[in-house]
VEXDREN-2710 file (C-alpha; in Angstrom, 1 decimal):
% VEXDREN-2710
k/r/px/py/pz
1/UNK/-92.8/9.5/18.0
2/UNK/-90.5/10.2/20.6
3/UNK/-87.3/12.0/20.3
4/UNK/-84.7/9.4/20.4
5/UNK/-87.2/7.1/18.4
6/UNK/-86.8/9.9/15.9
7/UNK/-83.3/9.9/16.0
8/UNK/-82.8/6.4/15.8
9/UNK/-85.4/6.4/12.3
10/UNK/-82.6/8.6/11.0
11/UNK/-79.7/7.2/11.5
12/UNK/-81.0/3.2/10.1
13/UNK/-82.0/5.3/7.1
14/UNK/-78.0/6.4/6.4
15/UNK/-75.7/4.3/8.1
16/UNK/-72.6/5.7/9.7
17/UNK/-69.4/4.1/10.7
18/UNK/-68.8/4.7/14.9
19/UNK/-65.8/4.1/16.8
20/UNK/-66.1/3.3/20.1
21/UNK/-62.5/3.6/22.1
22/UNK/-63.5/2.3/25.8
23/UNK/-63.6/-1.3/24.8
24/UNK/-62.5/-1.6/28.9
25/UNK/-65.7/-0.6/30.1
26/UNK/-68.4/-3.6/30.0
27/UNK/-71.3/-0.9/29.0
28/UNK/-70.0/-0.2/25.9
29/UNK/-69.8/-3.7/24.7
30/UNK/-73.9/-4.0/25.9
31/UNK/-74.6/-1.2/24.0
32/UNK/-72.2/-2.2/21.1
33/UNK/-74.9/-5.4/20.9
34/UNK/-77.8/-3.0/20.5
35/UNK/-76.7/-0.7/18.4
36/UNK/-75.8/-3.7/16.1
37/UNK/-79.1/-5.3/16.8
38/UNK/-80.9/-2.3/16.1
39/UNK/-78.9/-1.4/13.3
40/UNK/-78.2/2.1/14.3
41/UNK/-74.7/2.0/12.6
42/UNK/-71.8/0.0/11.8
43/UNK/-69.7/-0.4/14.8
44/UNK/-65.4/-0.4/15.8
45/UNK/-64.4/-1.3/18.7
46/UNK/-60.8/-0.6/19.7
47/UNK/-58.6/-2.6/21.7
48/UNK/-57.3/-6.3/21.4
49/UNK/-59.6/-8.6/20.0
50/UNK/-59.1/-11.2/22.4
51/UNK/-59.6/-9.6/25.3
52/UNK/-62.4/-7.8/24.4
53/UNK/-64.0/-11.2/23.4
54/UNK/-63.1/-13.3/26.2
55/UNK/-64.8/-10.3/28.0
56/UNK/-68.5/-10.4/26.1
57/UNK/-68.4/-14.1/26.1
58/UNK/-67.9/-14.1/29.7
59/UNK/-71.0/-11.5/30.1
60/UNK/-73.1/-13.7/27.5
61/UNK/-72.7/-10.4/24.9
62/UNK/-72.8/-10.9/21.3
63/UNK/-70.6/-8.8/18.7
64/UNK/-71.2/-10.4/15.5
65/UNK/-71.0/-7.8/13.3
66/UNK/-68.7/-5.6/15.4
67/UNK/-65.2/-5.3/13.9
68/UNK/-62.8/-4.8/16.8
69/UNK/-59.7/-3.2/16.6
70/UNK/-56.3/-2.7/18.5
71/UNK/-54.1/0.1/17.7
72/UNK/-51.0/-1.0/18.3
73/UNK/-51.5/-3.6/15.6
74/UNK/-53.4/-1.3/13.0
75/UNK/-51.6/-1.4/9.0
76/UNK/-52.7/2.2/9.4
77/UNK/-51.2/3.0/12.6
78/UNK/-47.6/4.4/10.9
79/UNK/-49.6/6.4/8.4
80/UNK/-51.6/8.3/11.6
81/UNK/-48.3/8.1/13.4
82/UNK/-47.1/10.8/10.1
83/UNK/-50.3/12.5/10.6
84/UNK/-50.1/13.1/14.3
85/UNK/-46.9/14.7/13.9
86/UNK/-47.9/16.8/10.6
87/UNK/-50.9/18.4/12.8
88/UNK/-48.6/18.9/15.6
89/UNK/-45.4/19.9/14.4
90/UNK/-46.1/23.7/15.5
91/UNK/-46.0/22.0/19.2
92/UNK/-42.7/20.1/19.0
93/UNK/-44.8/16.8/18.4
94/UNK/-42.4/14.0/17.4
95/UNK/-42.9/10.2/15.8
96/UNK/-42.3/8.7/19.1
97/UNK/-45.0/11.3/20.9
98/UNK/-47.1/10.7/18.9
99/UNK/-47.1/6.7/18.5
100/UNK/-47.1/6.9/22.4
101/UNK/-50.7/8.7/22.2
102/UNK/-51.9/7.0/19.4
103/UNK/-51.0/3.1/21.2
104/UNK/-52.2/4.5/24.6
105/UNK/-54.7/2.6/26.6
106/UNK/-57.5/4.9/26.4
107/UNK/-57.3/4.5/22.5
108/UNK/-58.6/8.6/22.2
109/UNK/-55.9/9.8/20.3
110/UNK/-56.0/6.6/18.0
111/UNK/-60.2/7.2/17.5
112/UNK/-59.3/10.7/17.0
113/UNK/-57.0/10.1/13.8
114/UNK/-59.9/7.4/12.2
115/UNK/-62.8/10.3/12.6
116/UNK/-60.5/12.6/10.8
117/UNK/-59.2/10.5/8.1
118/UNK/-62.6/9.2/7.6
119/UNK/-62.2/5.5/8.8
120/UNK/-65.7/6.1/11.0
121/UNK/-67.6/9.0/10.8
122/UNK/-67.8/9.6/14.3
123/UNK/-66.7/8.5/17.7
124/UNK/-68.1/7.9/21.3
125/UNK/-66.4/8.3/24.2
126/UNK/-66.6/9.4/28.0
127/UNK/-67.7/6.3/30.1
128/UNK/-64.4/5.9/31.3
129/UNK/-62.3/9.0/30.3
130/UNK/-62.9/12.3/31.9
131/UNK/-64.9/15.3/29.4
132/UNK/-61.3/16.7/29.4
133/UNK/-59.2/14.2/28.1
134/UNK/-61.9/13.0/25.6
135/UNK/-62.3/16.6/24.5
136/UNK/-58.7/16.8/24.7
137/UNK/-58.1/14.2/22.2
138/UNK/-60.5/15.6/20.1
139/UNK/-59.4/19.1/19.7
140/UNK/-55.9/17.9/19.1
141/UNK/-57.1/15.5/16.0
142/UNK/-60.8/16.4/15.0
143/UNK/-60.3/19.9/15.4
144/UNK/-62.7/22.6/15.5
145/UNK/-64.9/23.5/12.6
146/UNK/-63.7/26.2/9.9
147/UNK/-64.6/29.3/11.3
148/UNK/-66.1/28.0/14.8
149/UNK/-63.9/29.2/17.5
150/UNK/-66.1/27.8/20.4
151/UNK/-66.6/23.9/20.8
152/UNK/-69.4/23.6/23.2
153/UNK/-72.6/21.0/24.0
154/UNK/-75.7/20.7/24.6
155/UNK/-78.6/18.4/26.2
156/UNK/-82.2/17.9/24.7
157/UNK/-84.0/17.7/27.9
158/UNK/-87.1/15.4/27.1
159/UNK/-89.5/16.2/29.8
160/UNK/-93.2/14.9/30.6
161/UNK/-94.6/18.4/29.9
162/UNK/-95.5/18.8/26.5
163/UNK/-96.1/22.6/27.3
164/UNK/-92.8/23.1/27.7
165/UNK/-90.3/23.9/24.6
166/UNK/-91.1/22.0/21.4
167/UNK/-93.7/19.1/23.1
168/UNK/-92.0/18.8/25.8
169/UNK/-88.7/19.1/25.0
170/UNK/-85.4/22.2/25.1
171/UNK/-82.3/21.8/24.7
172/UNK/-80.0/23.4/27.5
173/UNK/-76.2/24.8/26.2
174/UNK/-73.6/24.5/27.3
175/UNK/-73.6/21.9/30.7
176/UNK/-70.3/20.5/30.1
177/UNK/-67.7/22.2/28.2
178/UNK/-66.9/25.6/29.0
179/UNK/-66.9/27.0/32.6
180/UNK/-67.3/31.1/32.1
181/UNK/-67.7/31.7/28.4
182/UNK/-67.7/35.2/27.5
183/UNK/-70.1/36.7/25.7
184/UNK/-68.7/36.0/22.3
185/UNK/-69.0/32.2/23.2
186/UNK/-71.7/32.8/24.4
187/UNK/-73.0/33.9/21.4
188/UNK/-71.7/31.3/19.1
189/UNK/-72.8/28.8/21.5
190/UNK/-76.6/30.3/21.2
191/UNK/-76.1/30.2/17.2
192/UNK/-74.9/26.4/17.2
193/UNK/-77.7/25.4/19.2
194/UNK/-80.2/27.1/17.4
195/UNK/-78.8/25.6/14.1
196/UNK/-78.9/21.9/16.1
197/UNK/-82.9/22.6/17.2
198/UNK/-83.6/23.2/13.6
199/UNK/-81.3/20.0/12.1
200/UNK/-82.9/17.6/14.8
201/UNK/-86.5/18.5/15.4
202/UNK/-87.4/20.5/12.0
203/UNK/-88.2/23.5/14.0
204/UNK/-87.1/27.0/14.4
205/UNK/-85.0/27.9/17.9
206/UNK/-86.5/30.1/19.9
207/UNK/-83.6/31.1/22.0
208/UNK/-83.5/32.1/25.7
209/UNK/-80.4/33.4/26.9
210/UNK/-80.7/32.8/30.6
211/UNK/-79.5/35.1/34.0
212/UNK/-81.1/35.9/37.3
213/UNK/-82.3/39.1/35.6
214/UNK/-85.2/39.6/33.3
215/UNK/-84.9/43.0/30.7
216/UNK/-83.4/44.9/33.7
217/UNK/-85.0/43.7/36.9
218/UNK/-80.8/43.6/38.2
219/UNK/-77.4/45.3/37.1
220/UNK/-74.2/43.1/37.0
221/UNK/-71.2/42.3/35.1
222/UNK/-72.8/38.9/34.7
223/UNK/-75.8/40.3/33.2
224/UNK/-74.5/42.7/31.3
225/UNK/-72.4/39.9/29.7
226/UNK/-75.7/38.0/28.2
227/UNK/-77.1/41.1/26.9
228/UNK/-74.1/41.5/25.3
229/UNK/-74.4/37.8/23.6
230/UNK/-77.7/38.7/22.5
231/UNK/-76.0/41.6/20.4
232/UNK/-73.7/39.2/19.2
233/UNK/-75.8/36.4/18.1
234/UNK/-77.9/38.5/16.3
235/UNK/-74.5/40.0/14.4
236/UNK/-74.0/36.1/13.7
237/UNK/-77.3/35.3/12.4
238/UNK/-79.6/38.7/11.3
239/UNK/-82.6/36.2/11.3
240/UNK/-82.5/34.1/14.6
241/UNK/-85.7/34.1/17.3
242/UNK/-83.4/35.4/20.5
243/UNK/-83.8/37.2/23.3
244/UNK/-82.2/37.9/26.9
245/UNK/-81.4/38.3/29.2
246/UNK/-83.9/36.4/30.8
247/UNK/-84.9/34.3/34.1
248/UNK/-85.8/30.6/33.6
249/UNK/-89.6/31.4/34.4
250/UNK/-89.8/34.0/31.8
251/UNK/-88.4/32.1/29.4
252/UNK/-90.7/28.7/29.9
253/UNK/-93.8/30.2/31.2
254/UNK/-96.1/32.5/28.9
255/UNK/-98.0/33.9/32.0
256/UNK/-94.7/35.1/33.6
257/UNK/-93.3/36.0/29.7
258/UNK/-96.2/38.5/29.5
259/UNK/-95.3/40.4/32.5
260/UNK/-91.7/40.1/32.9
261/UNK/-91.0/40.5/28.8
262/UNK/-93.5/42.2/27.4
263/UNK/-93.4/41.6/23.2
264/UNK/-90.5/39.5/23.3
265/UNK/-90.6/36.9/20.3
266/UNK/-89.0/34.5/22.8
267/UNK/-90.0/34.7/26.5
268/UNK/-93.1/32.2/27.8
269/UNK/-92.1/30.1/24.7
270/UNK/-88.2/29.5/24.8
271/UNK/-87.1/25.6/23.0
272/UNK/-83.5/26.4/23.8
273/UNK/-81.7/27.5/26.8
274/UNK/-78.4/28.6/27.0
275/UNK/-77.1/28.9/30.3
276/UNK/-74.4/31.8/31.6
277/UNK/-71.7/29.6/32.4
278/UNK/-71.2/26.0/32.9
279/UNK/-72.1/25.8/36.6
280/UNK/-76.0/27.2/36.1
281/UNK/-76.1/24.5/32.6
282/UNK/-74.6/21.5/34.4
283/UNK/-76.7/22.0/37.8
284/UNK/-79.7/22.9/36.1
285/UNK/-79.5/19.5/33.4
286/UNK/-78.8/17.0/36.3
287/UNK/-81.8/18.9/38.9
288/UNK/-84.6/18.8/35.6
289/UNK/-83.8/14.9/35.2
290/UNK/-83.4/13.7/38.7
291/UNK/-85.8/16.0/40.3
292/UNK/-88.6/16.3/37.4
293/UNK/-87.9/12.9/35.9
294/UNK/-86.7/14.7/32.6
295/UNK/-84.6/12.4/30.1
296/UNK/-81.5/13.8/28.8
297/UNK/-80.3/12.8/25.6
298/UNK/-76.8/13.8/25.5
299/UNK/-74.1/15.9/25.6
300/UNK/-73.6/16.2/22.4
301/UNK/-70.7/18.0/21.4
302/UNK/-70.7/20.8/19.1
303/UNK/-68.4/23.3/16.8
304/UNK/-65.4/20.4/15.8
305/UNK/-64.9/19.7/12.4
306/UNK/-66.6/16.2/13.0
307/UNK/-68.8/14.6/15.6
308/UNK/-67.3/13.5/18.6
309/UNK/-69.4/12.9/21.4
310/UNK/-68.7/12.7/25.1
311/UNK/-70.4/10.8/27.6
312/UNK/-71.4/11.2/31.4
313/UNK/-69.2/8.6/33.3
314/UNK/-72.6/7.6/34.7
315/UNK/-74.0/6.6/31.9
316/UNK/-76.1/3.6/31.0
317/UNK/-76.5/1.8/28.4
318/UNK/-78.8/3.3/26.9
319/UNK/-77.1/6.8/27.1
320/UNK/-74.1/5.0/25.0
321/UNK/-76.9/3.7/22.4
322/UNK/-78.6/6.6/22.4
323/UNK/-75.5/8.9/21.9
324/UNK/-74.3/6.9/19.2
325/UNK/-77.4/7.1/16.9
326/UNK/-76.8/11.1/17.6
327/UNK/-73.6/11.1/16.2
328/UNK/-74.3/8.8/13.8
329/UNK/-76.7/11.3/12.0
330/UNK/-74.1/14.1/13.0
331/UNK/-71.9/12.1/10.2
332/UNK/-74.3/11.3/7.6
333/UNK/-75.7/15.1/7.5
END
């Protein structure tokens, strides 16, 4: 069964309330249909209700079954108002600062406050709204996860080579949150991904912590940085399969593990990448689908206290549906 068949299996079996803020942007009313169709999870859209009917009637879409939503009319929108203000008072946020956010058109802030007060169990958001502002949002109301001080992402790269990774597929961290972790976030990213392999495909990680040195072969800060993670990670979790730093061949290709990595547990074998810094992961994701016809299923957002998810603004469809079944079984776990 395929990945995102796999996914979707899961979430049907526990249903999960999504809210989906970018009620603007036709796609997410398409996908809102499927998801309901395929009964991935119960769905709210936010925005006004006529509008974003007149819209999917215009575009022949059906949303029976969706509840839709506008903020600026919610019973509840006072009580998150109080909230808002609570979680923010350390930053000077006042009532009228916070309604302002809440009410705004891009309805972040407003999703935000439902995921944490547990009106939906997770949210979905990025067609429209830039990584930052949806991560923004998040970080403001969500919040990170006790503990975690890194909120990162990563990609499950499904690709048509079933010798790669786990049957084909590896997931890449982090291509689209944070630019030059150090080597603590580095590390914490490696654990949360490795933790993510195991939760989604029932397998251990095998980590590879990626540079354009293998065991050596160069000397540099930037090297000498993921070796450093490696150190870390292991601190983190005694019992996790890691090892770095390593190149991209070493890690994928037993032939070139063998030479370049003698008796690593990882190298030639590697089902999660994690890149050095966020221009090597978000190059590297977008050349392995459009180059090797890989699908990738994601980002998917990790470390905050509950799932948000953010979308490429090139998304289809499908990425929205798909996404959405992710995060639903983010919320039933």
């Amino acid at each position: 069964m395929h990945l995102v068949d796999q996914i979707k299996e899961k979430a049907k079996k526990n249903l999960q309330t999504v809210v989906l803020p970018e009620s603007y942007d036709e796609r997410m009313l398409y996908a809102a249909e499927k998801i309901v169709k395929e009964g991935l999870a119960k769905l709210v859209i936010l925005g006004d209700p006529a509008k974003i009917q007149t819209e999917a009637a215009a575009k022949g879409i059906n949303l029976a079954g969706v509840e839709m939503l506008n903020p600026a009319d919610s019973p509840k929108l006072e009580q998150y108002v109080a909230d808002f203000v609570e979680l923010r008072k350390s930053k000077g946020m006042t009532a009228d600062e916070a309604r302002k956010l809440l009410t705004a058109e891009d309805n972040l802030y407003y999703a935000g406050m439902m995921v944490r007060n547990g009106d939906a169990g997770g949210e979905v958001a990025g067609a429209t709204g830039t990584t930052g502002n949806v991560l923004k949002a998040a970080f403001q109301t969500v919040g990170p996860a006790p503990g975690i001080k890194t909120v990162s992402s990563y990609f499950f790269m499904v690709t048509k080579n079933e010798a790669f990774g786990e049957n084909g597929i590896i997931l890449f961290a982090d291509c689209a949150v944070n630019p030059n972790p150090d080597a603590q976030a580095l590390a914490e990213i490696a654990v949360a991904t490795a933790g993510n392999c195991k939760a989604f495909l029932d397998v251990e990680a095998r980590v590879g912590m990626l540079s354009f040195s293998t065991k050596g072969s160069a000397s540099h800060a930037d090297v000498d940085k993921v070796t450093k993670a490696v150190e870390i990670a292991k601190t983190i979790k005694p019992d996790i399969q890691i090892d770095g730093e390593l190149q991209a061949d070493a890690a994928l290709l037993p032939k070139v593990g063998e030479k370049k990595a003698p008796g690593s547990p990882v190298a030639g074998r590697a089902n999660v990448l994690i890149f050095p810094d966020l221009d090597a992961g978000n190059i590297a994701y977008k050349l392995v689908e459009r180059v090797a016809g890989a699908e990738a299923v994601g980002p998917i957002i990790q470390g905050l206290a509950k799932p948000v998810n953010d979308l490429s603004r090139g998304c289809s469809v499908d990425d929205i549906v798909n996404v959405t079944a992710i995060t639903a079984v983010q919320a039933g776990a």
